[in-house]
C-alpha positions in Angstrom: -13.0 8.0 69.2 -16.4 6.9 67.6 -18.2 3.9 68.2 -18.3 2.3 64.4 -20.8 -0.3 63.8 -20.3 -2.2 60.1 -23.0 -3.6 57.7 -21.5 -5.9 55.7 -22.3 -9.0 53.0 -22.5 -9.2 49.5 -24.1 -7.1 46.8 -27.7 -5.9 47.0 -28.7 -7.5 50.0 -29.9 -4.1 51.3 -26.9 -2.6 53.2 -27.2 0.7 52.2 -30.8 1.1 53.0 -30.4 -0.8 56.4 -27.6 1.5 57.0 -29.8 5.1 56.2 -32.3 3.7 58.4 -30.5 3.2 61.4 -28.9 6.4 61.0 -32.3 8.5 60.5 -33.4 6.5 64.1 -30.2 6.7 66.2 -30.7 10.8 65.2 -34.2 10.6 65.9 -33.0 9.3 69.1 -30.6 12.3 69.5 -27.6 10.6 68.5 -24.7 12.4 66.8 -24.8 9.3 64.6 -23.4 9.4 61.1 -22.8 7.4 58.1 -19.5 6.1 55.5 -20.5 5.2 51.9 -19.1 2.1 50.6 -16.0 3.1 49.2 -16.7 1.9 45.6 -19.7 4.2 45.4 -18.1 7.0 46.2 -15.3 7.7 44.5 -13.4 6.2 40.8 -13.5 2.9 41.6 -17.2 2.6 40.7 -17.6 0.6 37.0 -18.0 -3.0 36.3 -15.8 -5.5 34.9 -12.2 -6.9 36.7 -10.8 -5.6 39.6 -7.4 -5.5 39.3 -5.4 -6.0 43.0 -4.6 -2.6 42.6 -7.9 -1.2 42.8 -8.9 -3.5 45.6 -6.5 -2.1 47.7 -7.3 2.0 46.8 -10.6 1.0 47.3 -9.7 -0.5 51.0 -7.8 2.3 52.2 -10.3 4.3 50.8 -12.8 3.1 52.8 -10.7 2.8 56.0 -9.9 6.6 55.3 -13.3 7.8 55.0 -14.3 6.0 58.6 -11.4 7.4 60.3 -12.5 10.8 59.0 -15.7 10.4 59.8 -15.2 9.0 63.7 -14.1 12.2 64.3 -17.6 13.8 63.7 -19.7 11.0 64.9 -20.7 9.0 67.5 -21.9 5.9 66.6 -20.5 5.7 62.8 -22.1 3.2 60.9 -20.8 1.9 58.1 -21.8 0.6 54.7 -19.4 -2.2 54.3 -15.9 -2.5 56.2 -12.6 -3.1 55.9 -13.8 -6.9 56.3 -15.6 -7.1 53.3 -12.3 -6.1 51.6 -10.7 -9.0 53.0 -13.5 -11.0 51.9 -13.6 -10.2 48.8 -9.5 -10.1 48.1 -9.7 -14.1 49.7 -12.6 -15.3 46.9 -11.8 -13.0 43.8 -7.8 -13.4 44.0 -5.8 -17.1 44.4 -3.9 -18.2 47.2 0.0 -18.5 47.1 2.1 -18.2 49.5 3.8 -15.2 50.2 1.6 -12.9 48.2 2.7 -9.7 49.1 -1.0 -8.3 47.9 -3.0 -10.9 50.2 -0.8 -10.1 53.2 -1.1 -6.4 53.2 -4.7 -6.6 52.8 -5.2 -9.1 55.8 -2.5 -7.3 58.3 -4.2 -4.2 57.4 -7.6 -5.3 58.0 -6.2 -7.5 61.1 -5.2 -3.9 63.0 -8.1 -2.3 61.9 -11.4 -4.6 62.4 -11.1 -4.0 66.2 -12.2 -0.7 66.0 -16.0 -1.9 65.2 -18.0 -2.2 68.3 -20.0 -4.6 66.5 -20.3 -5.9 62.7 -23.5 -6.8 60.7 -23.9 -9.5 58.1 -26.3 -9.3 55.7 -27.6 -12.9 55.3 -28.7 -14.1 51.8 -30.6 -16.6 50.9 -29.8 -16.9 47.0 -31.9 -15.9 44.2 -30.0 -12.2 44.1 -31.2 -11.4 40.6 -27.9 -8.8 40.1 -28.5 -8.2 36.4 -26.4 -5.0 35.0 -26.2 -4.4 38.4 -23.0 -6.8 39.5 -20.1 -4.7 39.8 -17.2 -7.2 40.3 -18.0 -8.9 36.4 -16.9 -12.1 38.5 -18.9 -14.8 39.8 -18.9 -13.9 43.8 -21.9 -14.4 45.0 -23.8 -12.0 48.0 -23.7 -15.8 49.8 -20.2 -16.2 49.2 -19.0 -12.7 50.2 -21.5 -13.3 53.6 -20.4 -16.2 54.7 -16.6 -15.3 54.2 -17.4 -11.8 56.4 -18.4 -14.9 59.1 -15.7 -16.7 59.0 -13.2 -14.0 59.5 -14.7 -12.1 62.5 -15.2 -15.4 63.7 -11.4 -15.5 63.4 -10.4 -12.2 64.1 -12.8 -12.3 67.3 -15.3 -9.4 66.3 -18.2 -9.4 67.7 -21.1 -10.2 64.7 -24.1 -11.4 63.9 -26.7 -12.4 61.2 -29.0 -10.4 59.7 -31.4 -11.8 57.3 -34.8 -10.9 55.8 -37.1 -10.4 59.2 -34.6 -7.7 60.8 -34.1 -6.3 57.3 -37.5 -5.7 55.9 -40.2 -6.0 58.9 -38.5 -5.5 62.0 -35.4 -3.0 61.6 -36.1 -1.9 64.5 -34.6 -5.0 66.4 -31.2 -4.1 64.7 -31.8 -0.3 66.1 -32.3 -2.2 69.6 -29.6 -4.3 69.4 -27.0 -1.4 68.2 -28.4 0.8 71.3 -27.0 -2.0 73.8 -23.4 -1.5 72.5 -23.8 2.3 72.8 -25.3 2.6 75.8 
């Protein structure tokens, strides 16, 4: 099975470039490395306004489809957002009760399947995200909000994370590259 390491955190805080980049220098390296597209980009789910629990959950297994189809052709996988960021986003968007049938799947789902990551990757924000048209949730979760709840639960679930904020994702990216070689070597 593939080493899969996750960027994760909240809208346009640069995942997807960081993501192409490490991919074009773990190849460069002569890694078999390859990359998942956030599940919202790549398929239906892609609009703005509401998210209904229904969609949050396609757009979940979705994503933990496409990185268990694509672990089978690379080694490392990196990944633009996880099955974490789901979580996140299902704990700030949708209210707590308990019992929720919705909240539980999405958490026991996520519980089994976060351990596969060798290591996840938080994009840190420091506010002042100007979204414009670009927001695709229509709600009012913030890139900080959606970081700093991708903390707390690998924190909880005992992934192995850190930070990444505007030095590793702009000037040095190179230090991530570093970083990711020590899990894979």
């Amino acid at each position: 099975m593939s080493r899969q390491f996750a960027i994760c955190g909240g809208q346009l805080t640069g995942k997807t470039a960081l993501c192409h980049h490490i991919v074009s220098e773990l190849k460069r390296l002569g890694f078999n490395a390859g990359y998942t597209q956030e599940a919202v980009r790549s398929s239906y789910l892609m609009f703005k306004g509401q998210r209904s629990k229904k969609m949050h959950l396609e757009s979940l297994l979705i994503q933990v489809s496409q990185e268990i189809v694509a672990s089978e052709h690379y080694d490392p996988l990196i990944c633009d957002r996880s099955a974490i960021d789901y979580l996140a986003f299902a704990n700030l968007r949708f209210p707590h009760s308990e019992g929720s049938v919705f909240l539980d799947t999405v958490a026991a789902t996520v519980t089994q399947y976060s351990r596969i990551y060798s290591k996840v990757y938080i994009m840190r924000t420091y506010g002042g995200v100007d979204a414009g048209d670009k927001i695709r949730s229509g709600e009012n979760v913030t890139p900080e909000s959606v970081s700093d709840e991708v903390a707390r639960l690998c924190q909880n679930l005992g992934i192995n994370w850190s930070w990444v904020d505007d030095r590793f994702q702009f000037g040095e990216r190179h230090l991530i590259v570093d970083d990711l070689l020590q899990h894979i070597s």
